[in-house]
C-alpha positions, 0 to 999 in steps of 0.5 A: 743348778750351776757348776760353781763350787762355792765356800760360805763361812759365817762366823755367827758371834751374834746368835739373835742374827741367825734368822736374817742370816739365813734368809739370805744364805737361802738365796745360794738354794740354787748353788753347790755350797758348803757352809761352815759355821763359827760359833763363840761357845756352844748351843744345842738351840743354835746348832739345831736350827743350822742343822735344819737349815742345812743339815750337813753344814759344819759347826765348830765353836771357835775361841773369842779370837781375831773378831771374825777374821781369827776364825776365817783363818780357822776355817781356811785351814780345814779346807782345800780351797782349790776344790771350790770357785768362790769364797763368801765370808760373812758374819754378825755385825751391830749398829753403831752408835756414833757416826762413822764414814767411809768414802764419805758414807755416813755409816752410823746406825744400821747402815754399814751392816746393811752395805756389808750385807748388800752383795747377797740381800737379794737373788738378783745381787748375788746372782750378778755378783756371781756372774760378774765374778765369772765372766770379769777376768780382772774382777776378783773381790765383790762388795758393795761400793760404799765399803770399798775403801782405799787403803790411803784413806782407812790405812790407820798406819798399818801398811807397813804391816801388810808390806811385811806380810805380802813380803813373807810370803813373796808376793809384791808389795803394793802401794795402791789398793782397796780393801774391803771395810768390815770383811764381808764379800763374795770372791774367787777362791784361788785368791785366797791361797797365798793367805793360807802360806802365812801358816797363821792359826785363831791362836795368833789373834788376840781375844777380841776387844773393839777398843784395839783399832790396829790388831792382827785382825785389822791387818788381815783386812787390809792383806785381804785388798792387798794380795787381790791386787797384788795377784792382778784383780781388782775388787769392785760392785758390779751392783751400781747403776750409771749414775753410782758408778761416776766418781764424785767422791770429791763431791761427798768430801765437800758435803762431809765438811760442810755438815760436820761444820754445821752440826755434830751429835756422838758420844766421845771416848769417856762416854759423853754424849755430845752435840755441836753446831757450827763447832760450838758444844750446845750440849754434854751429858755423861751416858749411864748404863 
């Protein structure tokens, strides 16, 4: 047993997830950790395999606000965030139907759930990530490299929102930083303290709705990146080989180009499913339920 004091929050939306959820908070057996679990509507069922899981975990069944992150801010108001050393934020999170990339990883299908997940997928991970969080002084955020994006990259317009927000509550705006794709990660606690002077409740989130891109919800996952950075910390994997750490980003660039040239296969925003080479459609069909 180690002396660190660490917060889990899951905001388990997906109940059918809990079993692989699970298994991985096992891994924290070792840890003094308190676990507060978001639900979007009660379950004796569900609330009783917590319960046996950790019997003094903390259940609340939270409005369908702000995706994961309107609940987040809902747990970081009960809690005094000065009595823990790190923060893991977790949560359920689908498979994707169409293609997806960040950094130029395709994310489609079970890959990003499996990256966002990455960081505690295994003892070792976790213990690394936890050990790199404490002996690293520049080191404040951890996840996988592959969801780590520059905001330059995945801003989606909405940097002068963060600027607005670093600016109410007088931390310095910044014009470089990465944010964590998808909001899952393992970080030191004290960075998360001036998230809670925005005085935000789930109440300022509109009900989820995964046709809206620029919400309140996506801001705060920038504004996340944003003040790790802005309070001198950089977010990172401490998980990657050599070879993984070398930046060839330009390189996966070129690939994504060129395959996306050759060939294309996604259902576009009227639920047609299509298929392209060289950028010539070869086939269209309507999706039925």
């Amino acid at each position: 047993m180690n002396n660190f004091k660490v917060l889990v929050h899951l905001h388990l939306y997906h109940f059918d997830m809990w079993e692989i959820i699970s298994s991985y908070l096992s891994l924290l057996e070792n840890y003094n950790y308190d676990l507060y679990v978001t639900i979007p509507q009660d379950s004796e069922l569900i609330c009783s395999s917590i319960k046996k899981f950790k019997n003094n975990s903390v259940i609340e069944v939270v409005k369908n606000k702000g995706f994961d992150v309107g609940p987040f801010i809902f747990v970081l108001s009960k809690v005094n965030l000065s009595n823990y050393d790190f923060v893991i934020k977790l949560h359920t999170k689908r498979t994707l139907v169409n293609k997806f990339h960040i950094n130029y990883f395709n994310m489609k299908g079970n890959r990003w759930k499996k990256y966002l997940f990455s960081f505690i997928s295994s003892k070792n991970r976790l213990q690394k990530s936890i050990e790199a969080l404490n002996t690293n002084p520049s080191l404040g955020m951890v996840a996988d490299r592959r969801i780590i994006a520059d905001i330059h990259d995945l801003s989606c317009g909405m940097e002068s929102d963060v600027a607005n927000l670093m600016k109410s509550i007088g931390l310095p705006s910044q014009k470089n930083y990465k944010f964590i794709a998808g909001t899952m990660f393992i970080c030191k606690a004290k960075l998360l303290i001036p998230l809670k002077k925005l005085n935000l409740t789930i109440d300022d989130f509109k009900v989820s709705n995964r046709s809206e891109g620029n919400s309140l919800a996506h801001i705060i996952e920038r504004f996340l990146g944003a003040i790790v950075y802005s309070q001198g910390y950089e977010i990172s994997d401490p998980n990657v080989s050599f070879l993984q750490s070398l930046n060839i980003k330009p390189l996966r660039k070129i690939f994504y180009n060129l395959s996306n040239f050759i060939f294309q296969d996604y259902v576009n925003s009227k639920d047609y499913r299509k298929i392209k080479v060289f950028l010539v459609t070869i086939y269209k069909k309507k999706i039925t339920q």
